[in-house]
C-alpha positions as CSV (number, residue, x, y, z in Angstrom):
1,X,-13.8,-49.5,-1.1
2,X,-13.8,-47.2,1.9
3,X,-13.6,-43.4,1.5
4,X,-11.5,-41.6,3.1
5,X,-11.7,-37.5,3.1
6,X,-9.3,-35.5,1.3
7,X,-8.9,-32.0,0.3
8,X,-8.5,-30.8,-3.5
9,X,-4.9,-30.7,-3.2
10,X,-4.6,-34.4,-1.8
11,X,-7.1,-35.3,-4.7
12,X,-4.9,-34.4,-7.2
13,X,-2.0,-36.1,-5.7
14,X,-4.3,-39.7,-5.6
15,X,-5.3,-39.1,-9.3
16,X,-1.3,-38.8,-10.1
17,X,-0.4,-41.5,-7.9
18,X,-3.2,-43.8,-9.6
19,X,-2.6,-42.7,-13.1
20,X,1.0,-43.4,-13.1
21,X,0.4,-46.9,-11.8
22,X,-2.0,-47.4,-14.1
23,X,0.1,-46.5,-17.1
24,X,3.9,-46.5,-17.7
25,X,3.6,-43.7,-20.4
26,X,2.2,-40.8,-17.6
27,X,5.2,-38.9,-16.4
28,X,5.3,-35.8,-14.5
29,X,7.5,-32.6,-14.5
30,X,7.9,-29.4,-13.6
31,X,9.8,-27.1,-11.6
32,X,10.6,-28.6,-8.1
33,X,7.8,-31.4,-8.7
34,X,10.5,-34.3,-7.9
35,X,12.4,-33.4,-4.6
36,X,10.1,-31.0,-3.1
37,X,7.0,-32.4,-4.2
38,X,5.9,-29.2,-5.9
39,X,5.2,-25.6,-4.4
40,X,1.9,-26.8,-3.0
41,X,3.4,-30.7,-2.8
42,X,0.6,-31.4,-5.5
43,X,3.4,-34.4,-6.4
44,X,4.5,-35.5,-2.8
45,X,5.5,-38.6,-2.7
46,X,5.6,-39.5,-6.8
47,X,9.5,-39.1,-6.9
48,X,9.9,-42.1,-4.5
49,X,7.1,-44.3,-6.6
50,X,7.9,-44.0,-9.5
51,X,11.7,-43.0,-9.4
52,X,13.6,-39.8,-10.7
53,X,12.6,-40.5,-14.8
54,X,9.3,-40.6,-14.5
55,X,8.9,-37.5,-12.2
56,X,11.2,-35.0,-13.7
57,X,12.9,-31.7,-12.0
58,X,13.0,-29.2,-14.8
59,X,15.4,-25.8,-14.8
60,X,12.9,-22.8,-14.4
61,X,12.3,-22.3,-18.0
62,X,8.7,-22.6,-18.7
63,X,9.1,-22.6,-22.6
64,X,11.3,-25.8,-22.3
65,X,8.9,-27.2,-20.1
66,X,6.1,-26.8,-22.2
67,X,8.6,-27.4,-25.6
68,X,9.5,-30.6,-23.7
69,X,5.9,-32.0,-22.7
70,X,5.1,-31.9,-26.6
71,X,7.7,-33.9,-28.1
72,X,7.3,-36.2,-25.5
73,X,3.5,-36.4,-26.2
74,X,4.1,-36.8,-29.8
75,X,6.2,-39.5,-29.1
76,X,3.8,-41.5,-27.2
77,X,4.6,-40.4,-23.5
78,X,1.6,-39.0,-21.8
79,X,3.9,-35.7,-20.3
80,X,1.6,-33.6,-17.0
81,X,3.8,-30.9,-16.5
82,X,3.0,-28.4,-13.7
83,X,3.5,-24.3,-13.9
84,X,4.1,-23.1,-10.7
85,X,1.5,-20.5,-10.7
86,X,-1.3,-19.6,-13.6
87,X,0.8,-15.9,-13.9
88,X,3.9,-17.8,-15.3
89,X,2.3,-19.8,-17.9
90,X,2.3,-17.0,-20.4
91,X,5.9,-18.2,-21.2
92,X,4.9,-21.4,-22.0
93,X,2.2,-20.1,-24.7
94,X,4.2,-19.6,-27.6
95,X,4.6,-24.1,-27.1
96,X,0.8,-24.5,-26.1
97,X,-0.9,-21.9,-29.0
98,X,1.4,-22.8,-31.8
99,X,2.4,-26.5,-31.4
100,X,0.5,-28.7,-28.3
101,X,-3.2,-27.1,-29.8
102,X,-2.3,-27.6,-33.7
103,X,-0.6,-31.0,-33.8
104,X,-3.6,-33.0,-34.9
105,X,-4.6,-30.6,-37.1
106,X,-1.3,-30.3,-38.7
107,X,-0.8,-33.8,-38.8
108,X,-3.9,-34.5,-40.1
109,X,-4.7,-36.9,-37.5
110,X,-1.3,-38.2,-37.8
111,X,0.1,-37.5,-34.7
112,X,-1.8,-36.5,-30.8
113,X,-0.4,-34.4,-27.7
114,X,-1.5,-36.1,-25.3
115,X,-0.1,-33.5,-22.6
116,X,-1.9,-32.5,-19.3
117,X,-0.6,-29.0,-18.4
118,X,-1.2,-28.0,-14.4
119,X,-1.5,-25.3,-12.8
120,X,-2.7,-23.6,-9.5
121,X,-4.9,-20.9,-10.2
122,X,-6.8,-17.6,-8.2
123,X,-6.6,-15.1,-5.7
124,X,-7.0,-15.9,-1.9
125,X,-4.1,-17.3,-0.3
126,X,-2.1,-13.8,0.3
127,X,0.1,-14.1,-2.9
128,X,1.7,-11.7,-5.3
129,X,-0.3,-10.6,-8.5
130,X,1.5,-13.1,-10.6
131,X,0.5,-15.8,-8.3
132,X,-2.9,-14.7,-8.1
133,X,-4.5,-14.6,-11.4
134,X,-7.4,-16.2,-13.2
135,X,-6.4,-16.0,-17.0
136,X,-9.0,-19.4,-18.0
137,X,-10.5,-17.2,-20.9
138,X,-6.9,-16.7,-23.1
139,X,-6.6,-20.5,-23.3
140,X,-10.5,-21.1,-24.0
141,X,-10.0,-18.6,-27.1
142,X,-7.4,-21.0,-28.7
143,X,-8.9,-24.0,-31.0
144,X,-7.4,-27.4,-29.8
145,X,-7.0,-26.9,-26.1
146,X,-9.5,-28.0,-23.4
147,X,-9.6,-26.3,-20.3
148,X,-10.8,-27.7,-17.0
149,X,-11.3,-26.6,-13.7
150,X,-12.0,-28.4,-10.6
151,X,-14.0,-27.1,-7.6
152,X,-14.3,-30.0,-5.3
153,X,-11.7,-33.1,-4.6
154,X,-14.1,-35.5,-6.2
155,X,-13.9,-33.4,-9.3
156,X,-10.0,-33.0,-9.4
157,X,-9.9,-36.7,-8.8
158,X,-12.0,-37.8,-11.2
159,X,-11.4,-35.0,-14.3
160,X,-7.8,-35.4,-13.8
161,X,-7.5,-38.8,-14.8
162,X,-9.7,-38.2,-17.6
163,X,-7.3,-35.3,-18.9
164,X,-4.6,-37.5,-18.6
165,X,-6.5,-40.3,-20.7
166,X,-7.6,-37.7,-23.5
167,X,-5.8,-37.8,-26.8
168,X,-5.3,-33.8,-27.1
169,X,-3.8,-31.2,-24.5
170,X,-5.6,-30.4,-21.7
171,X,-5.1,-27.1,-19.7
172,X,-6.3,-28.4,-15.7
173,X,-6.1,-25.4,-13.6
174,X,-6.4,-25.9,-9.7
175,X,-8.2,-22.8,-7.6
176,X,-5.3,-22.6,-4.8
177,X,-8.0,-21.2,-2.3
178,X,-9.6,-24.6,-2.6
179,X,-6.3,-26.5,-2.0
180,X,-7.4,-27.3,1.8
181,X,-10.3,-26.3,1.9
182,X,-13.1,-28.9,3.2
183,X,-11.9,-32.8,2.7
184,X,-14.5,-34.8,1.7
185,X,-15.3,-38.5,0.6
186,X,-13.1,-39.8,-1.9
187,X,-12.9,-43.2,-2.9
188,X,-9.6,-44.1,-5.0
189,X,-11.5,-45.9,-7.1
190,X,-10.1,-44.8,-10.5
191,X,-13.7,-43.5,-11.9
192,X,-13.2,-40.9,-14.4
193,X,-15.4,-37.9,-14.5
194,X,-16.4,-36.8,-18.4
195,X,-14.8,-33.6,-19.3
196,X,-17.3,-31.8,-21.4
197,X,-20.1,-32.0,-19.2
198,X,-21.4,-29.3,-15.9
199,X,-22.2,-30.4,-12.7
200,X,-26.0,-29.6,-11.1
201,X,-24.9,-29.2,-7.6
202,X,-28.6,-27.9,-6.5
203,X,-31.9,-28.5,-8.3
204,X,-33.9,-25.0,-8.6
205,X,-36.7,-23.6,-10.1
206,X,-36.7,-19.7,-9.2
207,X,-33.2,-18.8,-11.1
208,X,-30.4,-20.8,-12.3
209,X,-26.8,-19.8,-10.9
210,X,-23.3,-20.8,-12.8
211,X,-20.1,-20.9,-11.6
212,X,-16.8,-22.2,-11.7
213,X,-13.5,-22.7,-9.6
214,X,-12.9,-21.1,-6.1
215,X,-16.1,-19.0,-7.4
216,X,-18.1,-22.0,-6.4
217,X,-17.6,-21.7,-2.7
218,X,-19.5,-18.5,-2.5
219,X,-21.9,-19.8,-4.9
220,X,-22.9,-22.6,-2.5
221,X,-23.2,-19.9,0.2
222,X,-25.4,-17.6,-2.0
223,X,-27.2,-20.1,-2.7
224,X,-28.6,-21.3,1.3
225,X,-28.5,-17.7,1.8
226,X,-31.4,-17.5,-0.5
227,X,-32.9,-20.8,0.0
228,X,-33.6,-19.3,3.7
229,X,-35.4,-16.9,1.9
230,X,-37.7,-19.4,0.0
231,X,-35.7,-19.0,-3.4
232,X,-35.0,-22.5,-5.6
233,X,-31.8,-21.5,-7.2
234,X,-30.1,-23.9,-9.7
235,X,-26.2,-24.2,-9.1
236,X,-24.4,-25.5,-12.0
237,X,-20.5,-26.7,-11.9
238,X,-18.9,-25.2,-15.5
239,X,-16.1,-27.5,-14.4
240,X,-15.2,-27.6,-18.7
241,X,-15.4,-24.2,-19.7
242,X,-13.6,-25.4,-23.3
243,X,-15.9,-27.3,-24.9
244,X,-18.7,-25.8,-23.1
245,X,-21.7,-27.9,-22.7
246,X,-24.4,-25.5,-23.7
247,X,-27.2,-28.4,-23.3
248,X,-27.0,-28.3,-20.0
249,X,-26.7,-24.7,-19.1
250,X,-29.8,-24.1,-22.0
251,X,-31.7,-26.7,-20.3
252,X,-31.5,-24.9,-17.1
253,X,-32.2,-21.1,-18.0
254,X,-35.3,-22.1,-20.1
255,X,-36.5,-23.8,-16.8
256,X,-35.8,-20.7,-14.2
257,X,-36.4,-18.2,-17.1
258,X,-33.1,-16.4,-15.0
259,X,-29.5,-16.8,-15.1
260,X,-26.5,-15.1,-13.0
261,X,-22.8,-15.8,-14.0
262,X,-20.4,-15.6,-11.6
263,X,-16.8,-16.0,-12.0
264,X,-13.3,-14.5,-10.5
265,X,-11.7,-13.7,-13.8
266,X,-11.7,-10.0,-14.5
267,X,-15.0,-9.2,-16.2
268,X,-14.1,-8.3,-19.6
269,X,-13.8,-11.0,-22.5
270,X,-14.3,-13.5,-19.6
271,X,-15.6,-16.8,-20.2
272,X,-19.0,-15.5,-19.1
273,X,-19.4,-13.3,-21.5
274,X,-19.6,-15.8,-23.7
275,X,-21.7,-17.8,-21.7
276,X,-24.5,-14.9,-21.9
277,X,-23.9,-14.4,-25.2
278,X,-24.9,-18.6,-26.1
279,X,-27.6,-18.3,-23.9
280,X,-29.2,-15.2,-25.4
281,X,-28.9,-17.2,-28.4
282,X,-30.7,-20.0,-27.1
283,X,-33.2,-18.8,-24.9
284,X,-33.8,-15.1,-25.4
285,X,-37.6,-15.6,-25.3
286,X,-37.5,-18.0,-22.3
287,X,-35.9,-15.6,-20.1
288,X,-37.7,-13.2,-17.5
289,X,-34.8,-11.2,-16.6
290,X,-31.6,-10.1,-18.7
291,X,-28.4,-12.1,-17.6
292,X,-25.9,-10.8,-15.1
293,X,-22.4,-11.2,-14.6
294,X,-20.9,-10.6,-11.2
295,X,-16.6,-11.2,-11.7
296,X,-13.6,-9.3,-10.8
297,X,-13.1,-5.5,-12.1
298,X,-10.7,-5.5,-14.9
299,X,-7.7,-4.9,-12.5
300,X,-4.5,-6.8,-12.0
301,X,-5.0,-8.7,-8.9
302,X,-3.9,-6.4,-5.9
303,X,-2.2,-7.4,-2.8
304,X,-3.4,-9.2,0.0
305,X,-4.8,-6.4,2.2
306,X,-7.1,-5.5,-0.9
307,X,-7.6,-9.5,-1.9
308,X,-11.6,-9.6,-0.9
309,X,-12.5,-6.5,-2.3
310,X,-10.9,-8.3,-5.4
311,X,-13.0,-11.7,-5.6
312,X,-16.7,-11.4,-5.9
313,X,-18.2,-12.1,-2.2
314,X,-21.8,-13.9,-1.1
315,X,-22.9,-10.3,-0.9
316,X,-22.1,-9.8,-4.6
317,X,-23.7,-12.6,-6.0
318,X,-26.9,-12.4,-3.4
319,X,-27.3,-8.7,-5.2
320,X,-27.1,-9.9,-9.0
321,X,-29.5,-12.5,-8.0
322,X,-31.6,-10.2,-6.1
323,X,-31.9,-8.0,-9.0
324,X,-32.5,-10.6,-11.9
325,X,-35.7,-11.9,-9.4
326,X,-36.9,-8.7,-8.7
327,X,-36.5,-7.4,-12.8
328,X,-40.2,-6.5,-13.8
């Protein structure tokens, strides 16, 4: 099949589009998903595919949404609702911590929530704090959810339908600075991505780099910035930060022997940190250097004119790195 490029954004839109042909039971809502096609027109075009009950306008109530995506999933249906933005999830929590995350438990296996929850994520596109934020470490504190995070169109394409195949509630949050941001090769082919596993995006030897997100594009950066310098550096895709796959990420840092995290949450309680504190577990006396973590300060996202001071830059993540190499 020939590829065609599409941005992250258009990826997202393929995966719905073939996951809804694929199976009756996936149907989308949200608020202004149908008509509009979404804020970002993530669901352009699924309103006149698949007609106006499969693709769902809701009122802007995110606790119905959410309310309504988990009796549908325990029904059967396969519900991907859509928050507008990450910073208006938190009324939707109350559904996802105390229903969506427990029902198998509770129901002793009896019952699934199959739900896909989406949601556009980060800072970078000029947006009010509430449209800006990167909150991925409250929902990978909660037993029961996964949490995903694309960086790259293949990997929306191919984790999305995955998350819409998995038994249990998945949390799939979309970096909105990646929305448009270099198409590449993407065959619809319907290839599913496995969720609990990180992507090596460069092979290394000197220092292993991890990432996720819209963190990833200055990653990539960083990392020919210091290939130019003769440093091997390791890039690894998170991609699943809930389950984390550890194997990986230990494999990694016991070859480099050094390790820099980089992420835009704030710093504190970030996914990172926990991160670290596995690895330290793992491979204390394999490493060379103590782990660093280069993320956002522990600020609400400020206002555009402010915006790159905000997210961690090349120059950032080139001084971590330059520091955990040059440790004696």
């Amino acid at each position: 099949m020939a590829e065609q490029k599409y941005a992250l954004l258009e990826a997202v839109n393929l995966a719905l589009h073939r996951a809804m042909q694929e199976d009756a039971n996936v149907v989308v809502l949200g608020e202004d998903v149908g008509v509009n096609g979404g804020v970002f027109r993530a669901t352009a075009g699924l309103r006149e595919a698949f007609g106006f009950k499969r693709v769902i306008d809701t009122p802007l109530a995110e606790t119905m949404i959410a309310g309504l995506a988990v009796g549908m999933a325990a029904q059967g249906l396969k519900p991907v609702l859509e928050i507008q933005f990450l910073g208006f999830i938190y009324a939707a929590m109350e559904q996802l911590v105390s229903h969506a995350s427990r029902l198998r438990n509770r129901s002793r296996g009896r019952l699934s929530c199959p739900l896909v929850l989406r949601s556009p994520m980060g800072a970078g596109i000029r947006a009010p704090e509430h449209h800006s934020e990167s909150t991925e470490a409250l929902f990978a504190h909660i037993p029961g959810l996964r949490v995903v995070i694309p960086s790259s169109p293949a990997r929306a394409y191919g984790l999305l339908l995955a998350a819409i195949d998995d038994p249990d509630p998945v949390l799939f949050l979309e970096p909105t600075r990646l929305y448009r941001m270099n198409p590449q090769p993407l065959a619809d082919d319907g290839r599913r991505l496995p969720l609990d596993s990180c992507f090596t995006l460069r092979e290394g030897s000197d220092l292993t780099l991890v990432s996720w997100g819209a963190s990833i594009h200055e990653s990539l950066q960083a990392v020919a910035r210091l290939a130019e310098q003769g440093v091997s550096v390791e890039l690894i895709d998170v991609a699943s930060i809930k389950p984390l796959d550890l194997a990986t990420l230990e494999a990694s840092v016991r070859k480099t022997g050094r390790c820099v995290i980089v992420h835009e949450a704030p710093r504190t309680g970030g996914v990172g940190a926990e991160i670290a504190a596995s690895l330290y577990e793992r491979v204390l006396l394999d490493l060379q250097a103590p782990i660093q973590r280069v993320a956002a300060p522990d600020i609400p996202p400020p206002l555009y004119r402010l915006e790159q001071l905000y997210i961690p830059s090349v120059e950032d993540i080139l001084a971590a790195c330059e520091a955990t190499l040059n440790y004696a």
